[in-house]
Residue frames relative to the residue before (quaternion, step in Angstrom):
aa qw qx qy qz dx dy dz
X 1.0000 0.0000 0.0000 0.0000 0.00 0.00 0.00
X 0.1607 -0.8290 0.4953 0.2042 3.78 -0.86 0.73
X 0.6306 -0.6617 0.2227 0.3390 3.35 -0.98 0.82
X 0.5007 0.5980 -0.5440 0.3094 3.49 1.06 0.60
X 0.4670 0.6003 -0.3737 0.5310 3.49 1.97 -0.73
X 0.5313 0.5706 -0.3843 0.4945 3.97 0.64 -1.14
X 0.8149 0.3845 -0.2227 0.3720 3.79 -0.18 -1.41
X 0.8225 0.2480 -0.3271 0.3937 3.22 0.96 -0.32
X 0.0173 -0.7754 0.5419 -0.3237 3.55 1.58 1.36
X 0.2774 -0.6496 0.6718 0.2231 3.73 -1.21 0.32
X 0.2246 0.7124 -0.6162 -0.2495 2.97 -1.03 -0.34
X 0.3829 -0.7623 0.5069 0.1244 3.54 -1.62 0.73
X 0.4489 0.7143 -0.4632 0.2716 3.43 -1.62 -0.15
X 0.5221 -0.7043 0.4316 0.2124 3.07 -1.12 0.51
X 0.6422 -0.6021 0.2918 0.3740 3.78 -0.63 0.45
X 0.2067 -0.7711 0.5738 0.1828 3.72 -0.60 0.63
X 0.1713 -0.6340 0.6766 0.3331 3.62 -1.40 0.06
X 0.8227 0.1895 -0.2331 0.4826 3.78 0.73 -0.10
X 0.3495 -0.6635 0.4543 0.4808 4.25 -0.84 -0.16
X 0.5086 0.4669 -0.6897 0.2183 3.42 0.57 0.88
X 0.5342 0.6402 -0.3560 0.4218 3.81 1.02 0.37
X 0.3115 -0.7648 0.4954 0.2695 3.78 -0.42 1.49
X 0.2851 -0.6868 0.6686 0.0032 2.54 -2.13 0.30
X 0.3307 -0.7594 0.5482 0.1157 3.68 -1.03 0.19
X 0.1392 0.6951 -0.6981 0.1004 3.52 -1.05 0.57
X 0.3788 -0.7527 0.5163 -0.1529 3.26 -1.83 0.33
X 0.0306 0.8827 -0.4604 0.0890 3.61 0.18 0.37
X 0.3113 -0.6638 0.6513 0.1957 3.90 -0.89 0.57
X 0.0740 0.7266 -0.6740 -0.1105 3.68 -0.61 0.62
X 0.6852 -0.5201 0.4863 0.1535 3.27 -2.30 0.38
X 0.5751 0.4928 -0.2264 0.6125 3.54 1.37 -0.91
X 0.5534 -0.6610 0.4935 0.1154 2.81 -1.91 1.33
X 0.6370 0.2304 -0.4196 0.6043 3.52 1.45 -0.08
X 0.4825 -0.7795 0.3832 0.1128 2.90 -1.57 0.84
X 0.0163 0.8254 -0.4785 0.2993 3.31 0.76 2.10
X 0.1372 -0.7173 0.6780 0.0831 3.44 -1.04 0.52
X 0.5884 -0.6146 0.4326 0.2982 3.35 -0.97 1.04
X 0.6231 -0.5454 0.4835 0.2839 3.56 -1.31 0.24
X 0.7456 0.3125 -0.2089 0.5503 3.20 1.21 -1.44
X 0.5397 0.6469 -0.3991 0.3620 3.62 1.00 0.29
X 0.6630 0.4786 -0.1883 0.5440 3.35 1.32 -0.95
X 0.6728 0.4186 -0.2904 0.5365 3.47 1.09 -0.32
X 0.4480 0.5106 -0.3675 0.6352 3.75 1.57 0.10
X 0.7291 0.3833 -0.2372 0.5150 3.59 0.03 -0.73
X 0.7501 0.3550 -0.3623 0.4243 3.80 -0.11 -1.02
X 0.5247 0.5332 -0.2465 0.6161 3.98 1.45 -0.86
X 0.4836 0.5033 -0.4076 0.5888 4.67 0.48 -0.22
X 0.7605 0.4284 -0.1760 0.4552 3.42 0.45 -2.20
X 0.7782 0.3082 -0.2883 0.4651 3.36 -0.09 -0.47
X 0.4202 0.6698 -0.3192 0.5224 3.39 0.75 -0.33
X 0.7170 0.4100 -0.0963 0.5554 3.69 -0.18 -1.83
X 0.8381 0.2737 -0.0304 0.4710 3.76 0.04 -1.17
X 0.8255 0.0844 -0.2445 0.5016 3.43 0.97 1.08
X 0.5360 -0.6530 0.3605 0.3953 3.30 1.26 1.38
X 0.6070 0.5483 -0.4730 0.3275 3.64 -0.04 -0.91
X 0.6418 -0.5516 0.3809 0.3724 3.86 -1.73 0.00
X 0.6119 -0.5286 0.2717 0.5219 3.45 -0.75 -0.22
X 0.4122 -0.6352 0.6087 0.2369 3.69 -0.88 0.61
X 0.5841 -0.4306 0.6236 0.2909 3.36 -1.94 0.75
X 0.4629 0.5325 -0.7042 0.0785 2.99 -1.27 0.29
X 0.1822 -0.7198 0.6698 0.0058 2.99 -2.34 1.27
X 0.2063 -0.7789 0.5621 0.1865 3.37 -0.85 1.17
X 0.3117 -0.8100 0.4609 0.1852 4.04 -0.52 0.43
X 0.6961 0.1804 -0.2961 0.6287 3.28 1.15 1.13
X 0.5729 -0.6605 0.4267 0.2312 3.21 -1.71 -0.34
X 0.3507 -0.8165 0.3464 0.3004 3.69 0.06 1.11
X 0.3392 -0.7645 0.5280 0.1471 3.44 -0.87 1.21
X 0.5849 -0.5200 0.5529 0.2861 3.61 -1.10 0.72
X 0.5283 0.4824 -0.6039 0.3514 3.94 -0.01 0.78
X 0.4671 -0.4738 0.6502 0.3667 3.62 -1.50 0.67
X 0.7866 0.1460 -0.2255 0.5560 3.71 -1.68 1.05
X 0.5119 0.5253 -0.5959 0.3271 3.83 -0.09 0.29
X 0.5511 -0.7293 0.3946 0.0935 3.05 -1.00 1.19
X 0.5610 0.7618 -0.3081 -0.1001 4.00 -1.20 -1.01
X 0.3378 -0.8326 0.4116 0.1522 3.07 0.00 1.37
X 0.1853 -0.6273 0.7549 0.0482 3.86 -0.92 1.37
X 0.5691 -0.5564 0.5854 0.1544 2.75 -2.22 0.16
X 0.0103 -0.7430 0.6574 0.1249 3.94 -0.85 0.17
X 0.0498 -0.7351 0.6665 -0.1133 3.48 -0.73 1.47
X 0.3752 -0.6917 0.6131 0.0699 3.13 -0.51 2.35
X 0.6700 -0.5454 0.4026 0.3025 3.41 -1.83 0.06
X 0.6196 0.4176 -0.3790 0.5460 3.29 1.52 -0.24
X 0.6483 -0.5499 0.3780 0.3666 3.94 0.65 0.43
X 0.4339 0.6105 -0.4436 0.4922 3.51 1.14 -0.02
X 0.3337 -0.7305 0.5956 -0.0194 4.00 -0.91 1.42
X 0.1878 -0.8254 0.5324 -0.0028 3.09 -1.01 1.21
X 0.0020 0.8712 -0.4161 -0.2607 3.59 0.33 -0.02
X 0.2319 -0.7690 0.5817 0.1285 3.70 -1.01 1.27
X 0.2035 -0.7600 0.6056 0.1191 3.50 -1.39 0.71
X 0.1656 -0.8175 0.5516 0.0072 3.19 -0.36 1.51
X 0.0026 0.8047 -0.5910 -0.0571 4.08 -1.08 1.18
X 0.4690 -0.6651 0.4960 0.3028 3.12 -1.15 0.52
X 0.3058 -0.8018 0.4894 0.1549 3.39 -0.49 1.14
X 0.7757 -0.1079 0.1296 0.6082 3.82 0.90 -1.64
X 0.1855 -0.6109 0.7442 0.1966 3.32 -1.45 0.53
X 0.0230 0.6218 -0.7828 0.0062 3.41 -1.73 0.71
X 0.8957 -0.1418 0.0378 0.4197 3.49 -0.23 1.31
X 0.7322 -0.2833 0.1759 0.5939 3.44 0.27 -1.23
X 0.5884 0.5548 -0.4020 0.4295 3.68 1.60 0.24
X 0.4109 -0.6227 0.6481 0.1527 3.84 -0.91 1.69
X 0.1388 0.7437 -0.6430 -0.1193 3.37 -1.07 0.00
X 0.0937 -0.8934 0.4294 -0.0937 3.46 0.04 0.73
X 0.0907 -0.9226 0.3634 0.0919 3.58 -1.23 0.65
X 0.1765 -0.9326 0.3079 0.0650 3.63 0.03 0.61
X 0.0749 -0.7129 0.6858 -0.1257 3.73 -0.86 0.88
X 0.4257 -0.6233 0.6531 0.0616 2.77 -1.45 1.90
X 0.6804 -0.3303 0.4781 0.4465 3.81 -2.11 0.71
X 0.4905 -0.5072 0.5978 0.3804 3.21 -1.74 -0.20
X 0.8359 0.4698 -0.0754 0.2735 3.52 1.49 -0.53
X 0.0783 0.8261 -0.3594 -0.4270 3.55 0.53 -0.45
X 0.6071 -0.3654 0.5255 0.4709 3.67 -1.41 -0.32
X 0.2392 -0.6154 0.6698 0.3398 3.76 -1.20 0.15
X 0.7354 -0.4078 0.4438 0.3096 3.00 -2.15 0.57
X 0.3473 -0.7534 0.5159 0.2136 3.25 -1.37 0.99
């Protein structure tokens, strides 16, 4: 996918003051099944949080690719700068053809740094 397709991604949701508050985002894809990279959803959910809490982008890794089903599940990872892990649960909300839309909410906790 090239980043003019990327830039003109949406992304949704309502403002947070913290990432233990979800969020939404979205993404037109090119492929006839309706998958969204791993490293795409961790690009987006890291933009979102990012955009909607002043702060830099955050690590985060997701450890699969998100399928195009309403209620599919997949837990990624948020790795703060002090090494302390955050886990984010990311759901598929709607498919419309080839567009995932999808929402996500950090733990209430993190893990400390090992």
């Amino acid at each position: 996918m090239n980043r003019v397709t990327a830039a003109r991604s949406v992304l949704t949701g309502s403002a947070v003051s913290a990432l233990l508050v979800g969020c939404s985002a979205s993404l037109d894809l090119e492929k006839s099944e309706p998958t969204m990279s791993a490293d795409k959803v961790a690009g987006l959910v890291a933009q979102k949080l990012a955009s909607t809490t002043g702060r830099p982008e955050p690590d985060i890794s997701c450890p699969k690719d998100l399928v195009g089903k309403v209620g599919t599940t997949m837990r990624c990872k948020l790795t703060a700068s002090d090494g302390s892990t955050l886990g984010v649960t990311i759901t598929v909300t709607s498919v419309d053809g080839k567009r995932i839309n999808f929402g996500f909410e950090a733990d209430a906790k993190a893990s400390p740094a090992r």
